[in-house]
Structures are given as C-alpha cells and as structure tokens.
N, C-alpha and C positions, 0 to 999 in steps of 0.2 A: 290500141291504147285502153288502160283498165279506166271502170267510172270513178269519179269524185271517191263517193263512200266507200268501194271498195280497194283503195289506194291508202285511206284513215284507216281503216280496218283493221287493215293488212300491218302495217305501221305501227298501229298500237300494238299490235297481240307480236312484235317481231322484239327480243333483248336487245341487238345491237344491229346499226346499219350494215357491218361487216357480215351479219346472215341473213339478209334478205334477198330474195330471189328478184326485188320489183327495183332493182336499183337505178337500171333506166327509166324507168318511171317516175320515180321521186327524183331524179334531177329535174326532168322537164316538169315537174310539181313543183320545185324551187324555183325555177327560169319566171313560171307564172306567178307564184305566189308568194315568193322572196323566201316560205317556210318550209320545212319539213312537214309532211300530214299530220304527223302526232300535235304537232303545235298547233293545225289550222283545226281541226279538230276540236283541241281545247279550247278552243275560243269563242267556240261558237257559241253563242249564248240564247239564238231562235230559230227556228226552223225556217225563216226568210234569209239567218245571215248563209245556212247551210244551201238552200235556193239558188242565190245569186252568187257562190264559191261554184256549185253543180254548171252553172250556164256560165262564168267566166270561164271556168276549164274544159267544156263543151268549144265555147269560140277558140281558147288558147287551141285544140289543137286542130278544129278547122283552116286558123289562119298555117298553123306548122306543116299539115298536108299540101295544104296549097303551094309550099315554099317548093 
C-alpha cells in the first residue's frame, strides 16, 4: 500500500481518475477518508492536520491487513 502523500501526489499531478494507475488505492482512500486525495489534500490547512490524515491511513490499513 502506497504512503498518505504519495497517494495526494500522485492524484494531483493525475487529469482524470480514468488514467490513473493507483486506482485501488484511491478506493480504499475513499473507504477511509470518504474523499478522493486531491480533495484530502486540499484541505489541509497545517502540517498536524496532514499528521493525523498520515496515522489514520497508517491504522486504516493495519486494521485492512488484519482482515
């Protein structure tokens, strides 16, 4: 599973979801985060909210391996 910021990254620099290569990725990025990265991304507005986005999506797929 790719990290947090390289999943935004990737997402911005991408035109359309129809040419992305991470597209299982960005679903289970939805399943977590209800957004798209490009959105989660933009919102960020400090370097604590980007923190605690990196360690929710750390846990989200701890718990998903376990499954």
């Amino acid at each position: 599973m790719k990290n947090y910021c390289d999943i935004c990254f990737k997402c911005n620099d991408t035109e359309t979801c129809y040419t992305c290569e991470q597209f299982d990725d960005c679903v289970k990025f939805k399943e977590c985060f209800g957004h798209i990265p490009s959105k989660m991304w933009g919102a960020m507005a400090s370097f604590d909210d980007i923190l605690r986005c990196v360690e929710k999506w750390r846990v989200y797929n701890e718990q998903t391996v376990k499954q």
